[in-house]
NULUMZA-729168 format. One record per residue (C-alpha): x, y, z; residue number from 1. Coordinates in nm, 4 decimals. Layout:
BEGIN
x, y, z, i
X, Y, Z, NUM;
...
This chain:
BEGIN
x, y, z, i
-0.3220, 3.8970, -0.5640, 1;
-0.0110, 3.7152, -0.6727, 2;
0.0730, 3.6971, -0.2859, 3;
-0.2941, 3.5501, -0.2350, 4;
-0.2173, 3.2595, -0.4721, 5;
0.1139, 3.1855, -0.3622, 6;
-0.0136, 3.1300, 0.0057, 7;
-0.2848, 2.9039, -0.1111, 8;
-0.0632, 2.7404, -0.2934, 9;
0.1641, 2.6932, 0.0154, 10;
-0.0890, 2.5808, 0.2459, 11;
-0.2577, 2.3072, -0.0359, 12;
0.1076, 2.1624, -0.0246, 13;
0.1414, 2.1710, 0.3118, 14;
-0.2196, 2.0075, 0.3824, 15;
-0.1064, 1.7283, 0.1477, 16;
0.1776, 1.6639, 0.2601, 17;
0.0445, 1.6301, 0.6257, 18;
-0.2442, 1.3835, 0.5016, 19;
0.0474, 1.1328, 0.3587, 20;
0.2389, 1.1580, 0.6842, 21;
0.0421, 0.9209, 0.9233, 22;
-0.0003, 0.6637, 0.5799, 23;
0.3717, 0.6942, 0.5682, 24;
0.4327, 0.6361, 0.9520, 25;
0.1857, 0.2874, 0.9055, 26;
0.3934, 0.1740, 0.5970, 27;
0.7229, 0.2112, 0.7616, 28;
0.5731, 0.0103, 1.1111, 29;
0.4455, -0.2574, 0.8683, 30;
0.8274, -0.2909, 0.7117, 31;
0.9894, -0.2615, 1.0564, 32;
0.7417, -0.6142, 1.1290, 33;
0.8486, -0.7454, 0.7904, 34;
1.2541, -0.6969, 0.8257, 35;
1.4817, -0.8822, 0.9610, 36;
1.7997, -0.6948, 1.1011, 37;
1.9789, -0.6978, 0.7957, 38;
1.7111, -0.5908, 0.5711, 39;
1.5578, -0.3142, 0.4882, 40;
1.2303, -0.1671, 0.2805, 41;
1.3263, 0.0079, -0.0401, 42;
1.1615, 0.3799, -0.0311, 43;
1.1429, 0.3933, -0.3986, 44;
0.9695, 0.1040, -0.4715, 45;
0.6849, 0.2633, -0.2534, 46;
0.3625, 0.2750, -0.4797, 47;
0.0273, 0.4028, -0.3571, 48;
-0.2860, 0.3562, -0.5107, 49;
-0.6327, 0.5252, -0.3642, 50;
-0.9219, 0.2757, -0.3598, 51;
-1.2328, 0.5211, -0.3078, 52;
-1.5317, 0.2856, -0.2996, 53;
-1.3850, 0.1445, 0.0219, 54;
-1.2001, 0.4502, 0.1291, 55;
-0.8725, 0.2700, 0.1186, 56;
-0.5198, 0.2717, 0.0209, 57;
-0.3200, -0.0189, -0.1547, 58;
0.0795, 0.0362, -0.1364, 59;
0.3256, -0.2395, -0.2797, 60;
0.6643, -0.2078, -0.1839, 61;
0.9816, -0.4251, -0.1613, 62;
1.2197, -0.5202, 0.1104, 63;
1.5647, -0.6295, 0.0284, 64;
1.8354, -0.7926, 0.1598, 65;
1.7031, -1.0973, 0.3713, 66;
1.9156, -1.2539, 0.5846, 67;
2.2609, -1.0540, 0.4610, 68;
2.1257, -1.1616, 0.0885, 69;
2.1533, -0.9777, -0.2162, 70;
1.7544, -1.0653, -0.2750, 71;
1.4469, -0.8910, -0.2707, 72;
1.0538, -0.9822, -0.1716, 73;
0.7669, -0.7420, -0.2571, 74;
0.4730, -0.6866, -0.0593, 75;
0.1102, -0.5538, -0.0706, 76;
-0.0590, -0.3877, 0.2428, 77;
-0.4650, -0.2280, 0.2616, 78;
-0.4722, 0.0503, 0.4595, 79;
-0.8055, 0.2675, 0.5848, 80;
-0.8878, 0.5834, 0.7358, 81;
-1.0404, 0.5154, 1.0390, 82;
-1.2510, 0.8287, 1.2858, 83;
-1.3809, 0.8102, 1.6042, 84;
-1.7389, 0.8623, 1.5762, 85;
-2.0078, 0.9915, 1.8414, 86;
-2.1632, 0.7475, 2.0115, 87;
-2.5833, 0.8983, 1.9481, 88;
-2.7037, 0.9884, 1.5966, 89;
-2.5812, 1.0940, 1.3896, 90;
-2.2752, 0.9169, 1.4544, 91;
-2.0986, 1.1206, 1.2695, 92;
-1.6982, 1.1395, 1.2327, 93;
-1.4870, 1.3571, 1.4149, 94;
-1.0964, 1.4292, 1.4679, 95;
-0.8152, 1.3170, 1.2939, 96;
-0.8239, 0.9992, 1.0927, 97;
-0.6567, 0.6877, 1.2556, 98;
-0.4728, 0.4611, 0.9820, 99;
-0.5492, 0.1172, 1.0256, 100;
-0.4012, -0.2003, 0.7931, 101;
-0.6718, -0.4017, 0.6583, 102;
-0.3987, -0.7140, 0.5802, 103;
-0.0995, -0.7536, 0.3709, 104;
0.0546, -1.0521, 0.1606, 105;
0.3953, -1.1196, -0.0406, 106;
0.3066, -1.0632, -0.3439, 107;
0.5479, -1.2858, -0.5587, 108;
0.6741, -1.6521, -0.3909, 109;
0.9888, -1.6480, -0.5075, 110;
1.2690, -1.4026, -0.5172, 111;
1.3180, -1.4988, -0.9138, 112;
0.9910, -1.3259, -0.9611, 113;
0.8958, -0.9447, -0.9808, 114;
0.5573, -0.7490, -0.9546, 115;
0.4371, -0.6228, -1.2746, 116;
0.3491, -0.2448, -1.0813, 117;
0.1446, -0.1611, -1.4419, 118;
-0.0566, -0.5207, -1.3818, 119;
-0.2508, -0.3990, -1.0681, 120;
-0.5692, -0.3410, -1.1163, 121;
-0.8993, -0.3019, -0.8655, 122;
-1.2019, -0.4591, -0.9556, 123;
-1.5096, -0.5003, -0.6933, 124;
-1.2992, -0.5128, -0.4005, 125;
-1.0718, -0.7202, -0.5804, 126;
-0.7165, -0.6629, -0.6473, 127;
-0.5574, -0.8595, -0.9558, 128;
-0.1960, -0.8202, -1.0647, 129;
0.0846, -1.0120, -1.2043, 130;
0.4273, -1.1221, -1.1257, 131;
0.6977, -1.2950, -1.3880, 132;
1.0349, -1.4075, -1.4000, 133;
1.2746, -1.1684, -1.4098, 134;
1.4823, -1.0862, -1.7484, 135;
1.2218, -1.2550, -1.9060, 136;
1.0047, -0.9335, -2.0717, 137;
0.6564, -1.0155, -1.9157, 138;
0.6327, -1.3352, -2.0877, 139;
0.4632, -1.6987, -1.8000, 140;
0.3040, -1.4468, -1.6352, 141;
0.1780, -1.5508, -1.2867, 142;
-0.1396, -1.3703, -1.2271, 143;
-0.3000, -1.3114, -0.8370, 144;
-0.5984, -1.2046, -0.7011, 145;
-0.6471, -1.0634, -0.3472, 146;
-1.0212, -0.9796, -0.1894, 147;
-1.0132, -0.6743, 0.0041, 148;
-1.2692, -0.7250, 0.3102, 149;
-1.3638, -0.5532, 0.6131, 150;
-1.0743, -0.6659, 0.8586, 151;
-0.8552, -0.8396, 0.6263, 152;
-0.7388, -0.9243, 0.2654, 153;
-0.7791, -1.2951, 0.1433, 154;
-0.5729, -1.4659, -0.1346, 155;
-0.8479, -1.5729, -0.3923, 156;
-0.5728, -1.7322, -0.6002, 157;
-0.2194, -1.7556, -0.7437, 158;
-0.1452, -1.9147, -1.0465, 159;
């Protein structure tokens, strides 16, 4: 029994881990686009968030060291699964899931800025946050709002 559970166990892991993979593989190719050849994206600043209504994924991360600089810029990318479906009804989905990017935008303008990672919130295929000046405990916060649409992401606004 114990042996039983362990196994499941094992291949639940496993499963999971495999799902994050190809998300993984389209985060790093979007930071590869985003770098220049001294800079580089910062693994740990990698946050995902699952957006089910539109069976998508949100991930902010940050890339640092622009042009030999001791800076950083953070970024937002949409991601979707994506199956090939048959082409008579019931169209229905088969194989494994493509990941496609839906768009992606610098989050704060300036490098004096930093994302507020607790301000994101989703709302109606919107995606509001927050960035403020750093060392400066939240306060003249600069809120944004992104609209997450079929093929793309739009800016709605930036204070």
């Amino acid at each position: 029994m114990n042996k039983t559970i362990s196994i499941i166990i094992l291949v639940l892991i496993a499963a999971s881990s495999n799902a994050q993979q190809p998300l993984d593989g389209a985060i790093n190719s979007l930071s590869l686009l985003l770098t220049d050849s001294y800079s580089s994206i910062v693994k740990k600043s990698i946050h995902t968030l699952e957006y089910k209504k539109k069976s998508a994924f949100i991930v902010t991360f940050s890339i640092e060291g622009y042009d030999l600089g001791n800076n950083y810029q953070q970024f937002l990318g949409v991601f979707t699964h994506e199956y090939k479906k048959h082409q008579e009804p019931p169209f229905e989905a088969y194989g494994d899931p493509k990941i496609r990017m839906i768009g992606y935008s610098q989050l704060c303008s300036s490098p004096l800025e930093v994302f507020n990672s607790k301000s994101l919130k989703i709302i109606n295929n919107r995606i509001e946050g927050a960035c403020y000046k750093k060392r400066s405990n939240n306060a003249n916060e600069k809120k944004f709002e992104l609209l997450i649409k079929r093929h793309d992401i739009e800016i709605q606004s930036i204070d």
